[in-house]
N, CA, C, O and CB atoms as a CASP TS submission, in Angstrom:
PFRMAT TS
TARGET T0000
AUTHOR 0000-0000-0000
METHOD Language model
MODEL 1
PARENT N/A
ATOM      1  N   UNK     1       1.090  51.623   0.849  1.00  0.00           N
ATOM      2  CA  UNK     1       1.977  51.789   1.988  1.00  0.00           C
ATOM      3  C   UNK     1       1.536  50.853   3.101  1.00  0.00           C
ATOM      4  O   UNK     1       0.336  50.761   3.360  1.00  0.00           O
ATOM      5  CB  UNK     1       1.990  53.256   2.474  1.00  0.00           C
ATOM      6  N   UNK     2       2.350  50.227   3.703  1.00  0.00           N
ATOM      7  CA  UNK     2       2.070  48.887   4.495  1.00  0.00           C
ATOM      8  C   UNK     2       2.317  49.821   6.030  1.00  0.00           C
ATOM      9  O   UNK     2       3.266  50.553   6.308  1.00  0.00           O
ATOM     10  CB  UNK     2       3.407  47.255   4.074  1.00  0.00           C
ATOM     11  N   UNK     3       1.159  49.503   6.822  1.00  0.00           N
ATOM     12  CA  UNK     3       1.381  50.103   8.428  1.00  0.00           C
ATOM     13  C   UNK     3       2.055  48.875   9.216  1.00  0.00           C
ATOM     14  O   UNK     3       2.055  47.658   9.028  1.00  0.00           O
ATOM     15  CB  UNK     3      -0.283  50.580   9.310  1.00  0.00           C
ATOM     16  N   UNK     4       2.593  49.665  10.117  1.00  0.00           N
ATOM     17  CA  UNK     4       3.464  49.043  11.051  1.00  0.00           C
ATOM     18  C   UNK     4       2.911  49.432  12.493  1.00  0.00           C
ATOM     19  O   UNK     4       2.746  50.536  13.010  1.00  0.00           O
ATOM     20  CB  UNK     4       4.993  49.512  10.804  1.00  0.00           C
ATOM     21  N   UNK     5       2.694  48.205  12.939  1.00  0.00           N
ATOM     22  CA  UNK     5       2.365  48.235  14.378  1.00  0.00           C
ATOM     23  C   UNK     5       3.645  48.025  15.702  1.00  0.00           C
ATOM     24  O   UNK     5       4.481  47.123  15.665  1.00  0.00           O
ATOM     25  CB  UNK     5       1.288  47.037  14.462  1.00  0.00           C
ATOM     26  N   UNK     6       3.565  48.948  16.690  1.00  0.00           N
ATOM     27  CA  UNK     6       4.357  49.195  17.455  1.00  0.00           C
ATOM     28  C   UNK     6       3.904  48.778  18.719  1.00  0.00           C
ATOM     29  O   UNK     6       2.874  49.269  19.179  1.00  0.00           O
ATOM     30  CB  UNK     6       4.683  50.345  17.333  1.00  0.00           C
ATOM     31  N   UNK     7       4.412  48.112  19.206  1.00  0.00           N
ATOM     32  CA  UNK     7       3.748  48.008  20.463  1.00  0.00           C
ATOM     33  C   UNK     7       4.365  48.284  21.826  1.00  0.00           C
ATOM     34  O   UNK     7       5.523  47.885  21.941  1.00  0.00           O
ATOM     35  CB  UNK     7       3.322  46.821  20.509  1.00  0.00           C
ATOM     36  N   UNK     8       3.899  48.804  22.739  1.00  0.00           N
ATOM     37  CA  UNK     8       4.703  49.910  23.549  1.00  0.00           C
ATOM     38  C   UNK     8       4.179  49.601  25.079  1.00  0.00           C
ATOM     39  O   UNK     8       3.091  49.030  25.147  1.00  0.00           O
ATOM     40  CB  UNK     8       4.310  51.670  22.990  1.00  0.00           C
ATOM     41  N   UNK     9       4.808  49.904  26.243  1.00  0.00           N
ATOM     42  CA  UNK     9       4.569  49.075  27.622  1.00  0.00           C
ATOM     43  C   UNK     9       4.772  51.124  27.894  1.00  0.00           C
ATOM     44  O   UNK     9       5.776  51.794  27.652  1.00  0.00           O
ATOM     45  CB  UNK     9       6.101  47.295  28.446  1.00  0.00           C
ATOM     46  N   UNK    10       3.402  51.612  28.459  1.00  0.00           N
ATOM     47  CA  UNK    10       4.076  52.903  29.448  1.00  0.00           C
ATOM     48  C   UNK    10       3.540  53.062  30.797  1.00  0.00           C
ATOM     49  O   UNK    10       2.610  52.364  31.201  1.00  0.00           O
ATOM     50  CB  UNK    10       3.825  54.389  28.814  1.00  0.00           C
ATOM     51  N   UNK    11       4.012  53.817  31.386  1.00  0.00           N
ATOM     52  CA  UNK    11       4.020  54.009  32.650  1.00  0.00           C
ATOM     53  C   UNK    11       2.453  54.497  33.255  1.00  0.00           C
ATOM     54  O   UNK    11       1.621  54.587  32.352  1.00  0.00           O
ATOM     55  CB  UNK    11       5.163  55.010  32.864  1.00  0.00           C
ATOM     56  N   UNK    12       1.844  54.881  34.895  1.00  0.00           N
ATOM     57  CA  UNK    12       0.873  55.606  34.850  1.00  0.00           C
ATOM     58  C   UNK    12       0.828  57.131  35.067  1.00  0.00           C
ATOM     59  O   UNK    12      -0.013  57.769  35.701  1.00  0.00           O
ATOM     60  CB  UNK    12       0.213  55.070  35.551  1.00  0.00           C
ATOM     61  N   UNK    13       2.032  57.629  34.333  1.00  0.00           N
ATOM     62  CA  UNK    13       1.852  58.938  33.689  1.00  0.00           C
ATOM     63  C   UNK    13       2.049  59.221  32.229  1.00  0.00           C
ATOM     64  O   UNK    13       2.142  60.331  31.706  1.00  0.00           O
ATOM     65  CB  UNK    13       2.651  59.755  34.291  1.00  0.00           C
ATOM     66  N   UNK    14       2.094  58.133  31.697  1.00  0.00           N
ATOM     67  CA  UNK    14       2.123  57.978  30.141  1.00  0.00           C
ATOM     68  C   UNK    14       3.294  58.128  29.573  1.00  0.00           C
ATOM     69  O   UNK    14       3.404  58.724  28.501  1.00  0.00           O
ATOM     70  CB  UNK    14       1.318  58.862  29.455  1.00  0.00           C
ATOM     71  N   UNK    15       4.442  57.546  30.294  1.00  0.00           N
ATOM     72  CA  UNK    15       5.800  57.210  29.566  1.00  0.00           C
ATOM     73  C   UNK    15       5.824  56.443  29.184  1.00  0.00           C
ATOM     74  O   UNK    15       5.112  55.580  29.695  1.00  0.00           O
ATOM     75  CB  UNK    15       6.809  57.141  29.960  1.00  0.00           C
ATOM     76  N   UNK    16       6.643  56.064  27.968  1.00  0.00           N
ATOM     77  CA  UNK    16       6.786  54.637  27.758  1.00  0.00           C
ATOM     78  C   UNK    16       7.726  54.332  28.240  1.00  0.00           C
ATOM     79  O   UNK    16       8.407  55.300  28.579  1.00  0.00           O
ATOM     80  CB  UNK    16       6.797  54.145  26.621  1.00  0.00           C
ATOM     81  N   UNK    17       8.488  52.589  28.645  1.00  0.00           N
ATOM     82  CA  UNK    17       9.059  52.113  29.203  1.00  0.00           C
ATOM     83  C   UNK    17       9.987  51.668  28.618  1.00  0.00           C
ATOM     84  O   UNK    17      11.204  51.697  28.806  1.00  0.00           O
ATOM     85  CB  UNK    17       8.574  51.586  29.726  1.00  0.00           C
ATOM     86  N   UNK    18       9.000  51.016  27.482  1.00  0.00           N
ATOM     87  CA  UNK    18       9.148  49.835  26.424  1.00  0.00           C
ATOM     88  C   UNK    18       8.738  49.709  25.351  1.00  0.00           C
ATOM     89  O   UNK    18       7.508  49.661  25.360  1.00  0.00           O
ATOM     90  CB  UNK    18       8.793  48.887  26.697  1.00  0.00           C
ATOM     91  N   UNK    19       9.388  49.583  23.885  1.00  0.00           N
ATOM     92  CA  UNK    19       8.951  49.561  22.753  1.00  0.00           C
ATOM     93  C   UNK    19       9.570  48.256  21.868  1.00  0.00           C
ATOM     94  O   UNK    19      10.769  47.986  21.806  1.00  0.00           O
ATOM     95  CB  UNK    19       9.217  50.888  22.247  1.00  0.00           C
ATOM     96  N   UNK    20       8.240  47.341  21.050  1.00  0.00           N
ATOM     97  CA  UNK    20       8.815  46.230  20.703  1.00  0.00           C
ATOM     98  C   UNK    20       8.292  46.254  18.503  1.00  0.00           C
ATOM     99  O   UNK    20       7.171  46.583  18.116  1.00  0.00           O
ATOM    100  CB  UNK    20       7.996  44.744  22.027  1.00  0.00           C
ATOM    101  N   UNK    21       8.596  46.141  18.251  1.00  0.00           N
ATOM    102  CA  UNK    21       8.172  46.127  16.598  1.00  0.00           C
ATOM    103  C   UNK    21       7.379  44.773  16.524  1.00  0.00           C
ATOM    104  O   UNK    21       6.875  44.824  15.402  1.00  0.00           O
ATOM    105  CB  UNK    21       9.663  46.106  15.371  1.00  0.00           C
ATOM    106  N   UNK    22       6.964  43.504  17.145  1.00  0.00           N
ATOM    107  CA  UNK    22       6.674  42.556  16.994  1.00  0.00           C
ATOM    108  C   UNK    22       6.288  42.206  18.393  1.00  0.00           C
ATOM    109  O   UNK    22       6.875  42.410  19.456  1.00  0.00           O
ATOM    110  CB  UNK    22       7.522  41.936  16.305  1.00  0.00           C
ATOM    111  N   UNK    23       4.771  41.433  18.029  1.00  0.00           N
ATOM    112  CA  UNK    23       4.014  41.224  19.488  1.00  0.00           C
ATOM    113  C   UNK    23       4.903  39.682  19.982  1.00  0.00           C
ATOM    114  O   UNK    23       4.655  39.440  21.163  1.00  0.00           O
ATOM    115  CB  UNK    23       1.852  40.965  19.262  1.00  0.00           C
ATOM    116  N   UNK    24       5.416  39.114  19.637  1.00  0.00           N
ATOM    117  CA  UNK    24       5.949  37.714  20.542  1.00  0.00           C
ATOM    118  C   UNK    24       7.908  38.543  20.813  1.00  0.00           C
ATOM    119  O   UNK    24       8.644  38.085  21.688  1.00  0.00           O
ATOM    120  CB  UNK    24       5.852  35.521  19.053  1.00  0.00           C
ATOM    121  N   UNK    25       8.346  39.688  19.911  1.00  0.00           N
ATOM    122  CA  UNK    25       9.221  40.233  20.648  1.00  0.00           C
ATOM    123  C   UNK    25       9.103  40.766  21.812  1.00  0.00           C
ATOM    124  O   UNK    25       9.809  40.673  22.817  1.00  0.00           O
ATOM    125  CB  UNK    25       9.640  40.898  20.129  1.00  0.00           C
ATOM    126  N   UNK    26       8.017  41.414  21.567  1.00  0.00           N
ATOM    127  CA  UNK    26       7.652  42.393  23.062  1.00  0.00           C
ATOM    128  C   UNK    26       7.580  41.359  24.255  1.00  0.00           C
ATOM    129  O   UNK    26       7.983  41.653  25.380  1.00  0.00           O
ATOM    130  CB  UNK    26       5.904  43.317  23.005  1.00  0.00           C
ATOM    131  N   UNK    27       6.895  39.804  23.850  1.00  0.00           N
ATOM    132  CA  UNK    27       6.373  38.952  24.995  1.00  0.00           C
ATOM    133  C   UNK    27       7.294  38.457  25.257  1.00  0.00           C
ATOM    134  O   UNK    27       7.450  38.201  26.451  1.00  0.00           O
ATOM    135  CB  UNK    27       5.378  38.042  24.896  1.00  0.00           C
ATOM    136  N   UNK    28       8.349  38.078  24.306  1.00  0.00           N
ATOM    137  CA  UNK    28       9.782  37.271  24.882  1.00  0.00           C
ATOM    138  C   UNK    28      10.952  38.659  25.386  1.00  0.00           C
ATOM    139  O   UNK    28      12.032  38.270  25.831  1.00  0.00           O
ATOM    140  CB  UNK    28      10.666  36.089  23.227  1.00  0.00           C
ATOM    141  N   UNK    29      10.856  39.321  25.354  1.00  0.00           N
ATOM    142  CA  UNK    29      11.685  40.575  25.958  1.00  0.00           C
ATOM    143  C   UNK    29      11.201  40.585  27.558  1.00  0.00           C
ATOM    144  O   UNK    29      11.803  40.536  28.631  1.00  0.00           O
ATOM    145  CB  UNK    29      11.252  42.225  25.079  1.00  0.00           C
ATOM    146  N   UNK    30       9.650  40.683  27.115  1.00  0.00           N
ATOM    147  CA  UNK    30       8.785  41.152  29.110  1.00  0.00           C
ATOM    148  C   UNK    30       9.664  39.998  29.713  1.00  0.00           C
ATOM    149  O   UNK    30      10.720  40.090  30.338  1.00  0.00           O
ATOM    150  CB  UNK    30       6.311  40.716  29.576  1.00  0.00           C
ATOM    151  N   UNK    31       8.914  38.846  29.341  1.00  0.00           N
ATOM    152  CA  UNK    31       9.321  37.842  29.752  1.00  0.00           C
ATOM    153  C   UNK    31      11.071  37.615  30.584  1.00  0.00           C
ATOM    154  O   UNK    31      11.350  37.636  31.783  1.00  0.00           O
ATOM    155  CB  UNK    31       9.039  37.172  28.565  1.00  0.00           C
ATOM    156  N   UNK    32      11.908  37.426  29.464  1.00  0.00           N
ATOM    157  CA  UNK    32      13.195  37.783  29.863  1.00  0.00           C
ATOM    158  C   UNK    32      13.822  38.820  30.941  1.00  0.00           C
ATOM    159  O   UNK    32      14.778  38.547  31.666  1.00  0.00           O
ATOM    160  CB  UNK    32      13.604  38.087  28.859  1.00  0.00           C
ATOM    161  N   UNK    33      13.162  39.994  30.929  1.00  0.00           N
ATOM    162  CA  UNK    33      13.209  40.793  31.826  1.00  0.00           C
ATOM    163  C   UNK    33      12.913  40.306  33.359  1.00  0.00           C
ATOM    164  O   UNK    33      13.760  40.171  34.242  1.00  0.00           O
ATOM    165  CB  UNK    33      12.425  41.707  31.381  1.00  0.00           C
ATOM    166  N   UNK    34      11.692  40.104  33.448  1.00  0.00           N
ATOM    167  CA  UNK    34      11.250  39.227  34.879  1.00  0.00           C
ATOM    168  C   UNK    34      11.885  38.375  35.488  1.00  0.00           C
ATOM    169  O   UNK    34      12.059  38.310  36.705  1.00  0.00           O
ATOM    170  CB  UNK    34      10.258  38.503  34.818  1.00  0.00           C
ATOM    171  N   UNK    35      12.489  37.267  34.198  1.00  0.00           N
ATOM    172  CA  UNK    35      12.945  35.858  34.556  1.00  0.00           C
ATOM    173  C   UNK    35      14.695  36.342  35.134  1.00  0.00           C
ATOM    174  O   UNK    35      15.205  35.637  36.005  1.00  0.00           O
ATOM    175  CB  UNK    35      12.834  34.586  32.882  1.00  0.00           C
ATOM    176  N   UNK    36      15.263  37.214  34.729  1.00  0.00           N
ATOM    177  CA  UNK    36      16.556  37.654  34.686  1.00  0.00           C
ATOM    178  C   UNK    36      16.302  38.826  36.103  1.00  0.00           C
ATOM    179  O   UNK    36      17.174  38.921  36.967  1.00  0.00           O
ATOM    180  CB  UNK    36      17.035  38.332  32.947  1.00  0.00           C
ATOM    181  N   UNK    37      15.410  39.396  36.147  1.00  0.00           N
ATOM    182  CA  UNK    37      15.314  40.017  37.543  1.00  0.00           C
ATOM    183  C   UNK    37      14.862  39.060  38.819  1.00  0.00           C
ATOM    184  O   UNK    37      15.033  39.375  39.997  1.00  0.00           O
ATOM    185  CB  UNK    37      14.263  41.184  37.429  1.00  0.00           C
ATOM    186  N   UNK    38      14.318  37.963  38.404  1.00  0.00           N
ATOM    187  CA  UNK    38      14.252  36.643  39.691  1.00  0.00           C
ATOM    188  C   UNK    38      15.381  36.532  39.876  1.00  0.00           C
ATOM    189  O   UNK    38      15.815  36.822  40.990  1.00  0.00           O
ATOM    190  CB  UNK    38      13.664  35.100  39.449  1.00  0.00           C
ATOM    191  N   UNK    39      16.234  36.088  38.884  1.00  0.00           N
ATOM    192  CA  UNK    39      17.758  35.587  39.258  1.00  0.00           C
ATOM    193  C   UNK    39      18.486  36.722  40.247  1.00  0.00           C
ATOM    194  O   UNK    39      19.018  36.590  41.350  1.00  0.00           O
ATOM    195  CB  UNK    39      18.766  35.408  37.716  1.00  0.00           C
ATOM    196  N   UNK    40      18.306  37.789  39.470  1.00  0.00           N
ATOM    197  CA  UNK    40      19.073  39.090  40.265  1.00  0.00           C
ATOM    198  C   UNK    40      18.892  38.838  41.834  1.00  0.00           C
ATOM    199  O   UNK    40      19.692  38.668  42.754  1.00  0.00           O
ATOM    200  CB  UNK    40      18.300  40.751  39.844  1.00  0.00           C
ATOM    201  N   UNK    41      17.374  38.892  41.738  1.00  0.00           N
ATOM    202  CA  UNK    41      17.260  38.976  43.532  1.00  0.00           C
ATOM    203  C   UNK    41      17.782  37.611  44.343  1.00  0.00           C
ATOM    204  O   UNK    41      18.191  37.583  45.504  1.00  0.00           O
ATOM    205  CB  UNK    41      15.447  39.162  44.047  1.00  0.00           C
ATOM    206  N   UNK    42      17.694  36.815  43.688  1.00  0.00           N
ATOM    207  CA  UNK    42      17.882  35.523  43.755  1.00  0.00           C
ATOM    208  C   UNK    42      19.340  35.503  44.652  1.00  0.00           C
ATOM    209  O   UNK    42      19.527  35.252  45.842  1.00  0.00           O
ATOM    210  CB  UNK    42      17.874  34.842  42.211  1.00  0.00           C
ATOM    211  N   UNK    43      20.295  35.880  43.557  1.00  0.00           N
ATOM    212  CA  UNK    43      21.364  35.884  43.806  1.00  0.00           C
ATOM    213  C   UNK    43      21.875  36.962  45.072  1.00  0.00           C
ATOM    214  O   UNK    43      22.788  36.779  45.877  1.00  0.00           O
ATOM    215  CB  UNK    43      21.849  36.018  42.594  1.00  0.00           C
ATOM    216  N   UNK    44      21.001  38.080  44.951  1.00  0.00           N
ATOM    217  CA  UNK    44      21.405  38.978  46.126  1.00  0.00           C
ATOM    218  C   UNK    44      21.460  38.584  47.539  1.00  0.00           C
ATOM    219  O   UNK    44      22.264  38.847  48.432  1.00  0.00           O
ATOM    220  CB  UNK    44      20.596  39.997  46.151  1.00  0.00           C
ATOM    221  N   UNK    45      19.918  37.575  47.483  1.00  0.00           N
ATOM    222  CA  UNK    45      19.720  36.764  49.187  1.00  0.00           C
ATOM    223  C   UNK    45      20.803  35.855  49.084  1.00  0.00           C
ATOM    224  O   UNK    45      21.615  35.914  50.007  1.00  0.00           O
ATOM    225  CB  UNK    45      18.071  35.733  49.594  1.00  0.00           C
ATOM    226  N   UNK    46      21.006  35.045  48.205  1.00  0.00           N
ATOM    227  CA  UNK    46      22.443  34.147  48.284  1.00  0.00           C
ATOM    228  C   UNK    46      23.557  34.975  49.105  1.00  0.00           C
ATOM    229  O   UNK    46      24.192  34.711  50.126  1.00  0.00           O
ATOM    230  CB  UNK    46      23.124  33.824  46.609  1.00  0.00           C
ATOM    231  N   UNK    47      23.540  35.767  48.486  1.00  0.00           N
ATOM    232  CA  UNK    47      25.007  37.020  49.066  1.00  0.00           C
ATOM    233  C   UNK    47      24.384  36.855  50.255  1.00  0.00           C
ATOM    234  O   UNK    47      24.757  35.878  50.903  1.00  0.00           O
ATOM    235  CB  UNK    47      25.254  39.048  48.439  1.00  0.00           C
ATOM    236  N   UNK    48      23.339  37.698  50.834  1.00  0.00           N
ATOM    237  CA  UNK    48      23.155  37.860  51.922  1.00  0.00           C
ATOM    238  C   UNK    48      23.145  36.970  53.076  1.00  0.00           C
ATOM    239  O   UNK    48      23.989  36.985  53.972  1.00  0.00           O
ATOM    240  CB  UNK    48      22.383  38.315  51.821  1.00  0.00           C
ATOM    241  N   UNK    49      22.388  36.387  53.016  1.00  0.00           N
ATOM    242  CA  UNK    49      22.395  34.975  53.497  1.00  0.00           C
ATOM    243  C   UNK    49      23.625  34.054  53.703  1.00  0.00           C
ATOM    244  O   UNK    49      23.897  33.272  54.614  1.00  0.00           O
ATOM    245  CB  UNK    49      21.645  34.327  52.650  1.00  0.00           C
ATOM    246  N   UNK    50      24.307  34.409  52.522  1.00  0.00           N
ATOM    247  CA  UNK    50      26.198  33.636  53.048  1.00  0.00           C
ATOM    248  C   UNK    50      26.766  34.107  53.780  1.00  0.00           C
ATOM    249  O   UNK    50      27.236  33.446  54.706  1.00  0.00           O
ATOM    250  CB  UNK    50      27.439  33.574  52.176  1.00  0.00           C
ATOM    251  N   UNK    51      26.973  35.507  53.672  1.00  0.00           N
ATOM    252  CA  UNK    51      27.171  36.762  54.622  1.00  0.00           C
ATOM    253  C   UNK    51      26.895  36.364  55.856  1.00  0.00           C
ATOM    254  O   UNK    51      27.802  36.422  56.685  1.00  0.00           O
ATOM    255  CB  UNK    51      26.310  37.986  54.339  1.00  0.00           C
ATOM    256  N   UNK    52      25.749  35.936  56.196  1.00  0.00           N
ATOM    257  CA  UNK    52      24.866  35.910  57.286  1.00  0.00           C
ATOM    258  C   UNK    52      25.476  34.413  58.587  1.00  0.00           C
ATOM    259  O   UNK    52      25.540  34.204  59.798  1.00  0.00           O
ATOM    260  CB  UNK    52      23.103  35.647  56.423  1.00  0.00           C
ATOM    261  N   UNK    53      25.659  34.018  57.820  1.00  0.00           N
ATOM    262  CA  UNK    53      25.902  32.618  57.903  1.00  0.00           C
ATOM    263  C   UNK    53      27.299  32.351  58.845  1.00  0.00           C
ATOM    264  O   UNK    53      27.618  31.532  59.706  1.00  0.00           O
ATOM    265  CB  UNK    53      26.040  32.033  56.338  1.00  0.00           C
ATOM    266  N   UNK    54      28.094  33.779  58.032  1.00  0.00           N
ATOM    267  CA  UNK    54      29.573  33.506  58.823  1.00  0.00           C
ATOM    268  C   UNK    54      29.791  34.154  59.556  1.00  0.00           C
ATOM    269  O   UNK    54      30.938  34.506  59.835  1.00  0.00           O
ATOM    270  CB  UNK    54      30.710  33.530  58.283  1.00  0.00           C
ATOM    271  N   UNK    55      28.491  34.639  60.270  1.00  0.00           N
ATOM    272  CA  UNK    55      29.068  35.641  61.698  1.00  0.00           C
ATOM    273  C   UNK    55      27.024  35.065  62.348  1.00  0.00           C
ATOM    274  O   UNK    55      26.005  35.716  62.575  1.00  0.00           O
ATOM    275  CB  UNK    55      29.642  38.440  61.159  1.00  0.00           C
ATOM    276  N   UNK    56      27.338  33.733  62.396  1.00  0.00           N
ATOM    277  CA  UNK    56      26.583  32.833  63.101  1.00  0.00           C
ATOM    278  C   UNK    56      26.848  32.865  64.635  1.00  0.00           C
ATOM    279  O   UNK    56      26.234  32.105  65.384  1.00  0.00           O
ATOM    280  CB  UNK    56      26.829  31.521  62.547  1.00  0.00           C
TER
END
């Protein structure tokens, strides 16, 4: 019987967050996550900031 390793991101009360079957899935998922939440905020100050702009 062949074991399977899981690899799992949890919280500091011992939730997990995150579960990946493969260690460069798990790293290209984290990854993606971060890079796609820069943009998010990214884009929010854009909003804001345009916003901002027209009641100069």
């Amino acid at each position: 019987m062949e074991t399977k390793t899981r690899y799992t991101m949890v919280n500091k009360r011992g939730e997990e967050i995150y579960h990946a079957d493969s260690f460069l899935g798990f790293i290209g998922s984290t990854f993606l996550v971060q890079f796609l939440g820069c943009i998010v905020i990214c884009i929010i100050g854009m909003i804001i900031c345009g916003i901002a702009s027209i009641f100069n």
